[in-house]
MARKOL-158058 format. One record per residue (C-alpha): y, z, x; residue in one letter. Coordinates in steps of 0.25 Angstrom, whole numbers. Example, Ala and Ser with C-alpha at 12.3 -4.5 7.8 and 13.67 -1.06 7.14 Angstrom:
// MARKOL-158058
+-------+-------+-------+------+
: north :    up :  east : rest :
+-------+-------+-------+------+
:   -18 :    31 :    49 :    A :
:    -4 :    29 :    55 :    S :
+-------+-------+-------+------+
// end
This chain:
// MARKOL-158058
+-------+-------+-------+------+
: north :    up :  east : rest :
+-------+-------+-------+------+
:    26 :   112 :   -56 :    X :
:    36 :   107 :   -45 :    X :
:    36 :    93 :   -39 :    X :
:    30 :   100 :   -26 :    X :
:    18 :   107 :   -32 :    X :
:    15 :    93 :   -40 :    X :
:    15 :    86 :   -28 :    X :
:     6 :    96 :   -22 :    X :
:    -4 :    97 :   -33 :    X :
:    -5 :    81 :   -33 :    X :
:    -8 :    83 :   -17 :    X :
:   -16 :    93 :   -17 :    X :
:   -26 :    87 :   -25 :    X :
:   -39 :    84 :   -12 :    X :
:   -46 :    72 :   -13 :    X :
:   -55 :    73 :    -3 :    X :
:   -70 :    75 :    -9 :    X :
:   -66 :    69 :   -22 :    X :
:   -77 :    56 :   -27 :    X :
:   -69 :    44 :   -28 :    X :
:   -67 :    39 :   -43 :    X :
:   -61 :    38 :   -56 :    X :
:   -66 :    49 :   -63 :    X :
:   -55 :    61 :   -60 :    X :
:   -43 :    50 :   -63 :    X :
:   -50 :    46 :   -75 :    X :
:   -53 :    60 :   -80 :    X :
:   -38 :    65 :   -76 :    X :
:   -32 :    54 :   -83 :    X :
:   -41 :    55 :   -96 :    X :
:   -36 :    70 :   -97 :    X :
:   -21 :    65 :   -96 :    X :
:   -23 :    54 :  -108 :    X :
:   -25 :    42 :   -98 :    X :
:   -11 :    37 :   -97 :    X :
:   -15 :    25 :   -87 :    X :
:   -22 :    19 :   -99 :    X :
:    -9 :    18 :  -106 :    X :
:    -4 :    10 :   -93 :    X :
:    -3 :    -5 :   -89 :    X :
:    -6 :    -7 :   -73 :    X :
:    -3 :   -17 :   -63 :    X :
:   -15 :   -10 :   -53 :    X :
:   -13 :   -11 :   -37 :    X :
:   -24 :   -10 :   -26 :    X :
:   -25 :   -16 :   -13 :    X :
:   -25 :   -12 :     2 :    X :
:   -11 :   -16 :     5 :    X :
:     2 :   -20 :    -2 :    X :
:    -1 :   -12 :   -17 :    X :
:    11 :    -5 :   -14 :    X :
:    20 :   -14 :   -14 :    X :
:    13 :   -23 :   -24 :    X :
:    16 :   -11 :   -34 :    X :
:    27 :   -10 :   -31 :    X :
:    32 :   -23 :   -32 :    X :
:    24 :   -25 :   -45 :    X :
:    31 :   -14 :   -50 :    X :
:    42 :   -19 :   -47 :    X :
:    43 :   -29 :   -54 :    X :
:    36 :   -26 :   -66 :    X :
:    49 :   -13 :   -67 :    X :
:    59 :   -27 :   -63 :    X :
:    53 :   -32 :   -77 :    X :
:    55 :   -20 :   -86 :    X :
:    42 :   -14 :   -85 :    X :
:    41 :     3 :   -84 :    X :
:    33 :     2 :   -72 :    X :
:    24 :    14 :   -65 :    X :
:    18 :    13 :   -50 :    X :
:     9 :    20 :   -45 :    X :
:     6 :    19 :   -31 :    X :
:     5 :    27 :   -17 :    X :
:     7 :    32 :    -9 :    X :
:    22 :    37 :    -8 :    X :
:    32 :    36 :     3 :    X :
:    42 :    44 :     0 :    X :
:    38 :    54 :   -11 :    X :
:    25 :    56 :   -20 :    X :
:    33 :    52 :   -34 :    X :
:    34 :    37 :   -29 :    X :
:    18 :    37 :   -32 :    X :
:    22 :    34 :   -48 :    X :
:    35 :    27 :   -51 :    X :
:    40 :    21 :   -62 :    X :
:    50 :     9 :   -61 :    X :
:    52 :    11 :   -47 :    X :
:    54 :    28 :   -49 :    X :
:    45 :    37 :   -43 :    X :
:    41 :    48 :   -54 :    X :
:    51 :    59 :   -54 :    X :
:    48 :    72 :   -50 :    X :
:    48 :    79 :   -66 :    X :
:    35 :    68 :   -69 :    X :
:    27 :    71 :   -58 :    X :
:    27 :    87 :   -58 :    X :
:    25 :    86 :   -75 :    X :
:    14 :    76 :   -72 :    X :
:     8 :    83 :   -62 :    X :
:     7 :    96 :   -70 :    X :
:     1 :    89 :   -82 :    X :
:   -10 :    83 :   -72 :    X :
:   -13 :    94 :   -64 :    X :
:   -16 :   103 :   -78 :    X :
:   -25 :    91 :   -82 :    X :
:   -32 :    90 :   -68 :    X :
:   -34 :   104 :   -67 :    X :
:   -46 :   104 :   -78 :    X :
:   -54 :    93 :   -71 :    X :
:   -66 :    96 :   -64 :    X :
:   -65 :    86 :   -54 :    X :
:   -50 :    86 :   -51 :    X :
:   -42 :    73 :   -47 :    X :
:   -36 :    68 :   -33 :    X :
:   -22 :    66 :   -31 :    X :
:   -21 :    52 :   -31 :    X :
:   -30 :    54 :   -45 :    X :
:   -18 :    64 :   -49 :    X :
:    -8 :    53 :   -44 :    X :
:   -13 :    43 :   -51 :    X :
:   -14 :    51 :   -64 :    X :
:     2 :    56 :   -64 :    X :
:     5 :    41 :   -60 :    X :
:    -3 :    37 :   -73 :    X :
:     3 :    48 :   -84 :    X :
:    18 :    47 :   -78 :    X :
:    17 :    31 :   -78 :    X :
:    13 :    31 :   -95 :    X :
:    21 :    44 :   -98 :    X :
:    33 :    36 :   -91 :    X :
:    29 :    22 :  -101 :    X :
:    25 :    13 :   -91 :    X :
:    25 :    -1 :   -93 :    X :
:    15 :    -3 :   -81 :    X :
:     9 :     3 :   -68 :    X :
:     9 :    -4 :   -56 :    X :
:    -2 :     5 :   -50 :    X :
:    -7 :     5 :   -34 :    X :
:   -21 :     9 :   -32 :    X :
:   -20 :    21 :   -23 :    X :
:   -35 :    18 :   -14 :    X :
:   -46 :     6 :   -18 :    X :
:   -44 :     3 :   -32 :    X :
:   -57 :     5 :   -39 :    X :
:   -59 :    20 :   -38 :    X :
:   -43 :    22 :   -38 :    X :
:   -37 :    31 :   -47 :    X :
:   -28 :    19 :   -50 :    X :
:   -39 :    11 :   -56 :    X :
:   -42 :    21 :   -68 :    X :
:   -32 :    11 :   -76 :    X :
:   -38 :     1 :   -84 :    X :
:   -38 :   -13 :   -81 :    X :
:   -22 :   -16 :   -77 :    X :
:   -14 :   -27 :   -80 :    X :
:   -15 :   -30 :   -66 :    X :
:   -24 :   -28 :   -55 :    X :
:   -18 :   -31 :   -38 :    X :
:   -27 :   -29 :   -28 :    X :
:   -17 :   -31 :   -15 :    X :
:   -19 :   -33 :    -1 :    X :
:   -34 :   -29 :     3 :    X :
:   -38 :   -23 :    17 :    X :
:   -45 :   -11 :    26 :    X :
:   -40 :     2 :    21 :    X :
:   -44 :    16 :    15 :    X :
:   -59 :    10 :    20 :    X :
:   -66 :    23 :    18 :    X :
:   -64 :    23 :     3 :    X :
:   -64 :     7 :     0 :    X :
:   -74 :     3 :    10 :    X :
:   -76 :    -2 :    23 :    X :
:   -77 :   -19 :    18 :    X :
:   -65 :   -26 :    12 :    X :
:   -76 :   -30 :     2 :    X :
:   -76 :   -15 :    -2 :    X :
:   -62 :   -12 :    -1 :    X :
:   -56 :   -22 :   -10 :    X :
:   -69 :   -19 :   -21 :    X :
:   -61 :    -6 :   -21 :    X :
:   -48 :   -13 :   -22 :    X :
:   -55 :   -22 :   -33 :    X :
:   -59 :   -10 :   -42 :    X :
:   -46 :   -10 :   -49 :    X :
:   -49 :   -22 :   -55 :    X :
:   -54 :   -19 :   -69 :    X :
:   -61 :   -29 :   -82 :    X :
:   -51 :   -40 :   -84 :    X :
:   -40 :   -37 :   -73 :    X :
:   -30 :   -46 :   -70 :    X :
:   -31 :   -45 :   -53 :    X :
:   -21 :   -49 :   -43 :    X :
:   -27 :   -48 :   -29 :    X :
:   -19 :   -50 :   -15 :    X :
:   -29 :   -59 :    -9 :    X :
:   -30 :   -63 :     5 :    X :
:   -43 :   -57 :     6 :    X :
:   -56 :   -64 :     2 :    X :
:   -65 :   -52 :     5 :    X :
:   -58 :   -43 :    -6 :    X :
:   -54 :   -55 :   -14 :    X :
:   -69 :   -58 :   -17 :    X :
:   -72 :   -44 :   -21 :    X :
:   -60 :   -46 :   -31 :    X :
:   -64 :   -58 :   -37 :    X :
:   -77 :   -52 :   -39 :    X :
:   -70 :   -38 :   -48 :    X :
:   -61 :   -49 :   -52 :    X :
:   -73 :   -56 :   -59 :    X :
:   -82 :   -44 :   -62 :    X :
:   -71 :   -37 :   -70 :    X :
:   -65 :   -53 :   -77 :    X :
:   -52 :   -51 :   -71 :    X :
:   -42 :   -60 :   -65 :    X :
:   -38 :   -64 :   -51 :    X :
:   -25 :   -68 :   -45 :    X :
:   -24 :   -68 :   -30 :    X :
:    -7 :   -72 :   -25 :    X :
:    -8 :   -87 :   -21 :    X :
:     0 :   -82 :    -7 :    X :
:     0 :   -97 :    -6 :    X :
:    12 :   -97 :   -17 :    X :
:    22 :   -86 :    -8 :    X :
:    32 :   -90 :     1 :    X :
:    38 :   -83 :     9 :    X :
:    53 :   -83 :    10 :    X :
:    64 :   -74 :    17 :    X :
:    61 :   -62 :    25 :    X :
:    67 :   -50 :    31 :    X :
:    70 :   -36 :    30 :    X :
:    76 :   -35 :    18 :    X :
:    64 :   -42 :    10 :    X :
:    57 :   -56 :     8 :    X :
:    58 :   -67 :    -1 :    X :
:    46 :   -76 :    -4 :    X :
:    41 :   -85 :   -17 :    X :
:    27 :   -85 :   -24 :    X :
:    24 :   -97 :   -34 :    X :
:    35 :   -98 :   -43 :    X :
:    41 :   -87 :   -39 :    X :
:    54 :   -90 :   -29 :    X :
:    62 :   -81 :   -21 :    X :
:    54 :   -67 :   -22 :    X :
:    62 :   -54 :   -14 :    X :
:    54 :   -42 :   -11 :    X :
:    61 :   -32 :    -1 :    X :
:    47 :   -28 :     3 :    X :
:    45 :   -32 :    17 :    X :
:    33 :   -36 :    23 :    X :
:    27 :   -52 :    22 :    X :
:    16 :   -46 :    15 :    X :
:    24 :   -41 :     4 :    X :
:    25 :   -55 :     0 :    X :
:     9 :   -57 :    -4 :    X :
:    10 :   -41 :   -11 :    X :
:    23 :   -50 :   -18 :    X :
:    13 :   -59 :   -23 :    X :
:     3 :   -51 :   -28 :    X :
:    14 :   -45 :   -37 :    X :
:    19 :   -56 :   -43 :    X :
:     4 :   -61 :   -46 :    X :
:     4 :   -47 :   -53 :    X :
:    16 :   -50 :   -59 :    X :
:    10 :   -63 :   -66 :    X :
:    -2 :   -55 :   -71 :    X :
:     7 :   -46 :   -80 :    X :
:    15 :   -56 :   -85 :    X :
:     0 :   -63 :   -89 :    X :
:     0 :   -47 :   -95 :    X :
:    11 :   -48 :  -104 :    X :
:    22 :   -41 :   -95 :    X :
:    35 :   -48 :   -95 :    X :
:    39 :   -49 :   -80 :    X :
:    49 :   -61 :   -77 :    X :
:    51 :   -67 :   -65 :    X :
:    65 :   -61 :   -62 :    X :
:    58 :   -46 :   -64 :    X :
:    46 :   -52 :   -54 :    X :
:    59 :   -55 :   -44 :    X :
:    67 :   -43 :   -46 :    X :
:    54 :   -35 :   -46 :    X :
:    50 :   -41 :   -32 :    X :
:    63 :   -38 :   -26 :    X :
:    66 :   -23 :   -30 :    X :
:    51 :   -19 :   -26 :    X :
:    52 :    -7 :   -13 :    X :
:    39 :    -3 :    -5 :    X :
:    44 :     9 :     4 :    X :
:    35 :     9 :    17 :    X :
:    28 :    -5 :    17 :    X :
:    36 :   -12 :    26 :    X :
:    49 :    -7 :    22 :    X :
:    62 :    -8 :    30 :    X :
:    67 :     6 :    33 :    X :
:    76 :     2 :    43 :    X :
:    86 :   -10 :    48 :    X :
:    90 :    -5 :    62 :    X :
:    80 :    -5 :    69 :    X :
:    70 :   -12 :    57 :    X :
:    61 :    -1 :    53 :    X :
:    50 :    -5 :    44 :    X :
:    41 :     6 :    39 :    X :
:    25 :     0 :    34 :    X :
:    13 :     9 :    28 :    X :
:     3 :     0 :    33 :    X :
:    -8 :     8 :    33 :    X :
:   -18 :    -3 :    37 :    X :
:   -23 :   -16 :    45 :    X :
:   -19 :   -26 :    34 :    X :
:    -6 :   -19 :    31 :    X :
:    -4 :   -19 :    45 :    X :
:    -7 :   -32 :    47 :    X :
:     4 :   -35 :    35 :    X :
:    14 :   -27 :    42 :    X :
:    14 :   -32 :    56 :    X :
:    13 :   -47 :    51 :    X :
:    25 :   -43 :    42 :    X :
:    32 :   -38 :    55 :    X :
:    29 :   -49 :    62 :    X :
:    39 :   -58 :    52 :    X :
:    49 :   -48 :    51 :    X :
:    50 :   -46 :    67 :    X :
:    46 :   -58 :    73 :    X :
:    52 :   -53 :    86 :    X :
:    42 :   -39 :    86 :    X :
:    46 :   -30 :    94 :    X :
:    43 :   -19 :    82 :    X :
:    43 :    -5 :    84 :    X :
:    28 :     2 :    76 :    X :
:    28 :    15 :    71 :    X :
:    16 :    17 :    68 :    X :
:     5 :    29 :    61 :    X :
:    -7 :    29 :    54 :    X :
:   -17 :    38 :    46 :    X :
:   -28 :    39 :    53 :    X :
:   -38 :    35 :    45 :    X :
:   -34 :    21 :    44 :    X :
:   -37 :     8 :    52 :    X :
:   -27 :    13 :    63 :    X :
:   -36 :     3 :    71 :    X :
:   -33 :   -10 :    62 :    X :
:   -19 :    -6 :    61 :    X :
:   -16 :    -5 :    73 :    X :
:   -24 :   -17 :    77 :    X :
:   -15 :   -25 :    67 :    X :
:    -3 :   -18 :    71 :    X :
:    -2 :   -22 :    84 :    X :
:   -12 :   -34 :    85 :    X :
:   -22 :   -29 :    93 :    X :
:   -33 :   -38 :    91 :    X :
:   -45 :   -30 :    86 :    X :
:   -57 :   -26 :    96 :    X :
:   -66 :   -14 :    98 :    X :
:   -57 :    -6 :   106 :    X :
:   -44 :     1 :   101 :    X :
:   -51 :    11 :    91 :    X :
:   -42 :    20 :    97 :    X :
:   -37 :    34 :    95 :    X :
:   -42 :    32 :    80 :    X :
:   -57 :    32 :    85 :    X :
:   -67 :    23 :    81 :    X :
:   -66 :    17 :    65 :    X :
:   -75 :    21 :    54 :    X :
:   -86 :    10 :    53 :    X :
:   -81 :     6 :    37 :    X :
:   -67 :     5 :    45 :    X :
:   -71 :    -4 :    57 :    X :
:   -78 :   -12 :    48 :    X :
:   -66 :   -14 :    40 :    X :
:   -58 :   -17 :    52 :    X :
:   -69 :   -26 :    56 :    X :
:   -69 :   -33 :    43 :    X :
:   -53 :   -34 :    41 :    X :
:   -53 :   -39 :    57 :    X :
:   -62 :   -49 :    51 :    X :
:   -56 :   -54 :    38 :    X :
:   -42 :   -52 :    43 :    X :
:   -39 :   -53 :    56 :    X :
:   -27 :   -54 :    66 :    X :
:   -26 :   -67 :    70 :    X :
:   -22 :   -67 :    86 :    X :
:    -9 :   -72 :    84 :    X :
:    -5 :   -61 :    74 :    X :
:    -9 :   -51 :    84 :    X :
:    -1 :   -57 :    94 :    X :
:    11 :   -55 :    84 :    X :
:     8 :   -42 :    82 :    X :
:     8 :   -37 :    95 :    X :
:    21 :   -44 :    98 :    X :
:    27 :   -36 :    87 :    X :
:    29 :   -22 :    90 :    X :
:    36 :   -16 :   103 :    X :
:    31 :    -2 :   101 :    X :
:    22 :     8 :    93 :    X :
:    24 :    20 :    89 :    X :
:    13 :    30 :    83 :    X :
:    16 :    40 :    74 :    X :
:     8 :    50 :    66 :    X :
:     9 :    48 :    50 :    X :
:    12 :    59 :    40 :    X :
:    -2 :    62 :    37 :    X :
:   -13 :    71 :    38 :    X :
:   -20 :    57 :    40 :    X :
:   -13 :    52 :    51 :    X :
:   -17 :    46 :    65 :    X :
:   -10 :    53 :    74 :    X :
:     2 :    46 :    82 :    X :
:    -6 :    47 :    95 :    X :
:   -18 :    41 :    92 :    X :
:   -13 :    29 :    85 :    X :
:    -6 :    27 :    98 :    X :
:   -18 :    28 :   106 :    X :
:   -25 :    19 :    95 :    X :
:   -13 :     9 :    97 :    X :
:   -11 :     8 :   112 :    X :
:   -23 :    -1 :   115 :    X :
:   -19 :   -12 :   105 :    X :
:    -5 :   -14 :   110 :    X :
:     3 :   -16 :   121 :    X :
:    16 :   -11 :   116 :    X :
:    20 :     3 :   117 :    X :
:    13 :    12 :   110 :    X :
:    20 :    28 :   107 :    X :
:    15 :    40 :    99 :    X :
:    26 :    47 :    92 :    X :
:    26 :    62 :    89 :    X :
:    30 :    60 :    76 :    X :
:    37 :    50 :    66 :    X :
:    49 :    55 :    67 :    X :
:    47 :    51 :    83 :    X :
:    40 :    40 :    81 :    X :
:    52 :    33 :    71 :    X :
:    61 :    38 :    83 :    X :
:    52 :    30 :    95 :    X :
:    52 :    18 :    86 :    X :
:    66 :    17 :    81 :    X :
:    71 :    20 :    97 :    X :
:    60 :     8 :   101 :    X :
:    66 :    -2 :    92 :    X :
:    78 :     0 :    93 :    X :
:    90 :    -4 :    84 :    X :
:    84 :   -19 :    82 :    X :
:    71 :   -18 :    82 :    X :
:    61 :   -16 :    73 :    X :
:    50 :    -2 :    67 :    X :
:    38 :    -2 :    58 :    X :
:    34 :     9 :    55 :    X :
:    19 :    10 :    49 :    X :
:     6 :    14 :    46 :    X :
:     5 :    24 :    36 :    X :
:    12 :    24 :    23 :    X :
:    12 :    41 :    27 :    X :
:    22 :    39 :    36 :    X :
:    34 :    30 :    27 :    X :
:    41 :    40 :    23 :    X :
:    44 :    47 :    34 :    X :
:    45 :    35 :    42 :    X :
:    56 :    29 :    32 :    X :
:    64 :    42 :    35 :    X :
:    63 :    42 :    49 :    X :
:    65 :    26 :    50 :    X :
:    74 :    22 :    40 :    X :
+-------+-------+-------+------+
// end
């Protein structure tokens, strides 16, 4: 088998029409010996942010000594970065002997498994064969019926950032979403959760006390906020002074947060993690495609926000790093997400019954999302004023995906809401053209929408 034809047995596994559930993961692991039963786990769901929780945790727990697995997707540049250990993406060698051994073992189950099933299980027998100390291990969708979740109770449970997305699989209701996001809390788990949210937060604290677990929730109250520019951002929480992250983004300093509340659970584990592997940890941690800085002249920033809340997060972060606005958007989506509240909080168009646009009318589970989320979190009028001051121009462009709104309709979606210029690119290559040109050697880009598009974008852009 060569890497090609492992990659293409791993993809060309359909899950359309497949019943959601636990039983092919736990029947294809069972076969192999269960390896994830012989791993230790710091387990990551959540809406926004797991990412770079993960990574940041990982980070830190490698800064301290520790033989440290990640699991998470999905990839930017190529599919190894899936499963890394200690910061190195699984070689080649690993993944084709890997796959090999689990397609033989797939091949004699009646009900075959999915890819992200398959994923998930080379993740799980490359992590023990490789004598991990611990797993930092990112839910792929929900929690409760993830793939993830077949582990036993972890040493650590996070629950990031909760909002709207992937409705037609978690649910229409916040309430529904973050029970989803909740089922990855097991008997006696040891839960950190985001907060900021007293919808989901309630339904936490009810698994929280079904299943007699703990609860922390970051005292955001504690962080201060210190330097900030392109090159990264210093801030302090509690007794901790003088924290560096290069991650960019003002949100990356509540993610910052939850880690080190994760962090405090695993010392209370026994893990010996002191507080110059925490600071080390924190600063060598790298997220490529969430708000990364590709570029200096112009600054190009390239985000995957893929919905209204991350969104929301990106523009309220550019806000602070370009006070002046004047920010060229380059901007795509996949078509089957809220291109209506994204581009609602993108440019600060205050939400009304017109503007569906060329996307057509939303699902009822997805209006009724919007409405709730319109609801619970609003933007306030002066943040919309903001927003609008901050762009020059938008681009549209057409992500890499068999899933993609096409650049011509998102364009007819936005131009109702703005009053800046609004362009469709015939490609991403064009498009990265039009935007560099329109901002000019001292301006400014962000390119996002869709984490599809990162890779490419970071070649043409950076």
């Amino acid at each position: 088998m060569t890497y090609e034809e492992a990659l293409t047995y791993i993809h060309s596994v359909i899950w359309r029409g497949k019943r959601i559930g636990l039983g092919r993961i736990t029947e294809l692991l069972r076969r192999m010996g269960n390896p994830e039963k012989k791993l230790r786990f710091v387990h990551v769901a959540g809406t926004n942010g797991k990412g770079s929780t993960c990574e940041m945790t990982a980070s830190v727990l490698q800064a301290a000594g520790y033989r440290t697995g990640l699991f998470t997707s999905p990839f930017i540049h190529f599919f190894n970065e899936r499963i890394q250990i200690n910061g190195m993406p699984i070689p080649d060698a690993d993944l084709i002997a890997l796959t090999g051994e689990i397609r033989e073992i797939a091949s004699g189950m009646e009900d075959k498994p999915t890819e992200f099933e398959l994923i998930c299980a080379l993740g799980m027998a490359y992590f023990y064969r490789s004598r991990c100390d611990i797993v930092v291990l990112e839910v792929g969708l929900g929690g409760e019926m993830d793939s993830t979740n077949i582990i036993d109770t972890p040493e650590a449970a996070v629950i990031c950032a909760l909002g709207f997305d992937h409705m037609k699989e978690l649910g229409s209701t916040m309430e529904e979403i973050a029970r989803a996001k909740a089922g990855i809390i097991k008997k006696n788990s040891r839960v950190v959760f985001y907060g900021e949210n007293d919808t989901a937060q309630a339904v936490i604290e009810k698994k929280v006390r079904e299943t007699e677990s703990t609860l922390v929730i970051p005292d955001y109250r504690k962080l201060r906020e210190g330097e900030r520019s392109l090159a990264g951002q210093t801030f302090s929480y509690g007794r901790y002074e003088n924290l560096h992250i290069r991650l960019l983004g003002t949100y990356q300093l509540r993610n910052a947060a939850v880690v080190i509340e994760t962090i405090e659970i695993l010392r209370s584990r026994g893990f010996v993690i002191r507080d110059e592997a925490l600071r080390e940890g924190l600063a060598n941690a790298r997220w490529p495609g969430r708000f990364e800085l590709v570029r200096e002249k112009p600054a190009v920033i390239v985000d995957g926000s893929h919905n209204p809340q991350g969104m929301r997060a990106t523009v309220n972060s550019l806000r602070e790093y370009f006070p002046k606005g004047g920010v060229v958007f380059l901007v795509g989506v996949l078509a089957d997400k809220d291109a209506v509240g994204m581009m609602r909080e993108l440019t600060g168009y205050e939400r009304g019954d017109e503007a569906e646009g060329a996307g057509g009318a939303q699902a009822p589970a997805q209006e009724s999302a919007i409405q709730e989320s319109a609801a619970q979190e609003s933007t306030t009028q002066e943040s919309g004023e903001k927003a609008r001051e901050l762009a020059s121009c938008y681009i549209t462009v057409t992500p890499p995906s068999m899933r993609a709104m096409e650049a011509a309709d998102l364009a007819e979606l936005l131009r109702p809401m703005t009053d800046r210029p609004v362009t469709a690119a015939a490609s991403l290559k064009e498009g990265c053209a039009m935007a560099l040109s329109a901002a000019g050697a001292d301006g400014a880009v962000c390119a996002m929408g869709s984490l599809y598009m990162v890779d490419e974008l970071e070649r043409l852009l950076g």
